[in-house]
C-alpha positions in Angstrom: 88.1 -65.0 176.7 87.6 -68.5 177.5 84.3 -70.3 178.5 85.9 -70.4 182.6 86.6 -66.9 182.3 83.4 -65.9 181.1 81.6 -68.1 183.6 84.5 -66.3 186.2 82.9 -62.9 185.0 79.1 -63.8 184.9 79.8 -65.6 188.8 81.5 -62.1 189.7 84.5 -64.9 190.7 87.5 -62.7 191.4 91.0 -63.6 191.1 91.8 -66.3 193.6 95.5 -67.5 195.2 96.2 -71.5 195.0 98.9 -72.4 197.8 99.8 -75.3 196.1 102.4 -78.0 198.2 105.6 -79.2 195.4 106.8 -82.3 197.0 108.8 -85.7 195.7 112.4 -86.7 196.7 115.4 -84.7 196.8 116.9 -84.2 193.5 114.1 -84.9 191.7 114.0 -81.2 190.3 111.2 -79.6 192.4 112.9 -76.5 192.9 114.3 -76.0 189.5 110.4 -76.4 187.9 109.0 -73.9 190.3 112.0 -72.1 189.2 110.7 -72.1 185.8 107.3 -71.3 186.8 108.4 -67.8 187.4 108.6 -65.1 185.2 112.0 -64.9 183.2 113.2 -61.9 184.7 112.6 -63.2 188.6 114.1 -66.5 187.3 117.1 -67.8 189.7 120.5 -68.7 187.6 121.9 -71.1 189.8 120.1 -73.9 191.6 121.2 -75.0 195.1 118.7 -77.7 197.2 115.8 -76.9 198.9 116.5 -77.0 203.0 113.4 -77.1 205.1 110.6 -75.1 202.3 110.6 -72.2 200.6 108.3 -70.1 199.4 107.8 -69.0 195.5 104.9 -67.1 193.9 104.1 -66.8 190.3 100.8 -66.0 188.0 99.6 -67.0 185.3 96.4 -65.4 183.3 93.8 -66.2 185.4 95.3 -67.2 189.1 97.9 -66.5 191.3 100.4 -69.8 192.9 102.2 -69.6 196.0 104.3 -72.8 196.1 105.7 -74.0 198.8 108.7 -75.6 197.6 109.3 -78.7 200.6 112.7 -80.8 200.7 112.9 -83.8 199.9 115.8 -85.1 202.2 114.9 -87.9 204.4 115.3 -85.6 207.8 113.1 -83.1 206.2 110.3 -85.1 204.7 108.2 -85.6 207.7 107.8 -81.9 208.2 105.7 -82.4 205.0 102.5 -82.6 206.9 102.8 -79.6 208.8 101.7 -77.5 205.5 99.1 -80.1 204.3 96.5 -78.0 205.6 97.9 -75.2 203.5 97.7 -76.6 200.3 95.0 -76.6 197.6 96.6 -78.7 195.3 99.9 -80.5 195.0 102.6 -81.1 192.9 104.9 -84.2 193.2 108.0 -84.6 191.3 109.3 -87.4 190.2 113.2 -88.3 188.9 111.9 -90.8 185.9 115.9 -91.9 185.8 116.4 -92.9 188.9 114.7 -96.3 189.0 116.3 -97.6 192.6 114.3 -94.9 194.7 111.2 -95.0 192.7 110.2 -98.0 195.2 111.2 -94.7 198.0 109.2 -91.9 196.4 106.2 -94.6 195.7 106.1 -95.1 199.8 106.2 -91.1 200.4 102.9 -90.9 197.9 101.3 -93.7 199.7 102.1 -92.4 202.8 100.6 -88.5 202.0 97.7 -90.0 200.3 96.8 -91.5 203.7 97.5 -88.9 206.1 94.1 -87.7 207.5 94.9 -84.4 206.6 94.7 -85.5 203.0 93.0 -88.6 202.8 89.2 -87.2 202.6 89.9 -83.7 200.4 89.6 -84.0 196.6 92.9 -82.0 196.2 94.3 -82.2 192.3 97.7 -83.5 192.1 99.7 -82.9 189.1 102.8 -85.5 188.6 105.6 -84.6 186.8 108.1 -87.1 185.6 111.2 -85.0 185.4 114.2 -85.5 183.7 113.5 -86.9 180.6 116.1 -85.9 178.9 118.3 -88.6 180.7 119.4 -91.2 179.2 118.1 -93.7 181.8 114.5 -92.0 181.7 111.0 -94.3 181.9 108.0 -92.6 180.1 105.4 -91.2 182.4 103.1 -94.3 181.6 106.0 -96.7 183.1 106.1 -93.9 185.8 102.2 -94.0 186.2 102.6 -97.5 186.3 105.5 -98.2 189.2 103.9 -95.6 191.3 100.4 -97.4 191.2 98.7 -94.1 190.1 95.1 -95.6 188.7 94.4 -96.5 191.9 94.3 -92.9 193.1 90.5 -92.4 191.9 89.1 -90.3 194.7 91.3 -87.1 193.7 91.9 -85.6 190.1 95.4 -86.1 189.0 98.0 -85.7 185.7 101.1 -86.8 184.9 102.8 -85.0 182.9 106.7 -86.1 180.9 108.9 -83.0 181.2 112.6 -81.7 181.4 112.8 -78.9 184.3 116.1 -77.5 182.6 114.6 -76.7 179.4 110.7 -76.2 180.9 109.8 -78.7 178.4 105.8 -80.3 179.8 106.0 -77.5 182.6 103.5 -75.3 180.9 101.0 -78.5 179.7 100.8 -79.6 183.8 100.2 -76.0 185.1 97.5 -75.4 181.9 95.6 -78.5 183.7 96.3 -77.6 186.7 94.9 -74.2 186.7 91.7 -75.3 184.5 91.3 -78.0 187.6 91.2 -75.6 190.2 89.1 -72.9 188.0 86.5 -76.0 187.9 86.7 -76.0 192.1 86.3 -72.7 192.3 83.4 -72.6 189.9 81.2 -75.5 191.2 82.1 -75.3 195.1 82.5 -71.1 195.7 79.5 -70.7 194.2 77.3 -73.7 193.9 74.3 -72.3 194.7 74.3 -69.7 191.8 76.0 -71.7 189.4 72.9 -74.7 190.2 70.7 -71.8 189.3 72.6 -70.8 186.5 72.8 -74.1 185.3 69.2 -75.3 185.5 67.9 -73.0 182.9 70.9 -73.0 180.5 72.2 -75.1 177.8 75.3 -75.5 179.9 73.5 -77.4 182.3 75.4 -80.9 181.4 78.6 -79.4 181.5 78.4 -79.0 184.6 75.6 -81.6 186.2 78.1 -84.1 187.3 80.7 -84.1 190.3 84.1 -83.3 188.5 85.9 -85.8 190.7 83.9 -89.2 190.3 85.2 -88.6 186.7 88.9 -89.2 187.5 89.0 -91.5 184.5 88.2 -88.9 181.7 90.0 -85.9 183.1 93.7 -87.8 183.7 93.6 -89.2 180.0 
């Protein structure tokens, strides 16, 4: 059992459901990561693009997703913001091979990064650059780069290099993803006992400081 499990236990923190938002352009392979994401035996064979949203679940160990799965098609992107009040966390694909439209999916981050109904919450984003196994593929730090990520420094964010078709980098970006939101649920649901908690225990530096002010150290 790990150290946020424990601290889940002593909290009395029960299992908690993440509505997470996957958006990026279209065929950047948001619905064929989620896809992934699920267990083998509820996994979908053939892929077909996302129209509107749709709505996956999966679990992992310690929390349960529900992913909404949003199109990335011009006409559809603008219903984006009617679910940005669902989400707890986002994840935004990236195609790291298609280097004409990176200029495209650049101006859709800015543009959710400013909406009101994101702009002022500390929600975690987890990039993936997808598609690395094409031969036109950028690293994630050229990708980090184009896309002006170190400004973000009001959110806690990860990029992560993977290749959807094989789940290559999936598992790394839900790993931090899930310690991330295990740390919200830890120090916001119950501040008050975890203060108390902390104050008299050895622990107490682990957890004295406001996880988000250290954007730096958790996206390296």
């Amino acid at each position: 059992m790990g150290l946020f499990d424990k601290l889940a236990g002593w909290l009395g923190l029960k299992k908690k459901e993440v509505h997470v938002l996957c958006l990026g352009l279209d065929n950047s392979g948001k619905t064929t990561i989620i896809n992934k994401l699920k267990p083998s035996n509820a996994q979908t064979q053939d892929i077909v693009p996302t129209i509107g949203f749709s709505i996956e679940k999966f679990k992992t160990s310690s929390l349960s997703f529900t992913v909404f799965d949003m199109s990335g098609q011009g006409r559809y992107r603008n219903l984006w913001e009617h679910y940005y009040k669902e989400g707890q966390a986002i994840i935004f694909v990236i195609d790291s091979s298609d280097k004409l439209r990176m200029v495209v999916a650049k101006e859709e981050l800015d543009t959710l990064l400013n909406h009101p109904d994101i702009k002022h919450r500390r929600l975690p984003i987890l990039f993936f650059a997808n598609k690395m196994d094409l031969r036109d593929a950028i690293s994630s730090v050229k990708v980090s780069q184009l896309l002006s990520l170190e400004n973000i420094k009001d959110k806690p964010w990860h990029i992560c290099a993977s290749d959807a078709l094989k789940g290559e980098g999936l598992q790394d970006g839900v790993d931090w993803l899930q310690g991330i939101q295990y740390v919200i649920l830890l120090l916001y649901s119950h501040s008050v006992k975890l203060f108390s908690f902390c104050k008299f225990s050895s622990l107490f530096p682990l957890f004295s400081f406001h996880p988000f002010l250290l954007s730096d150290q958790i996206t390296q």
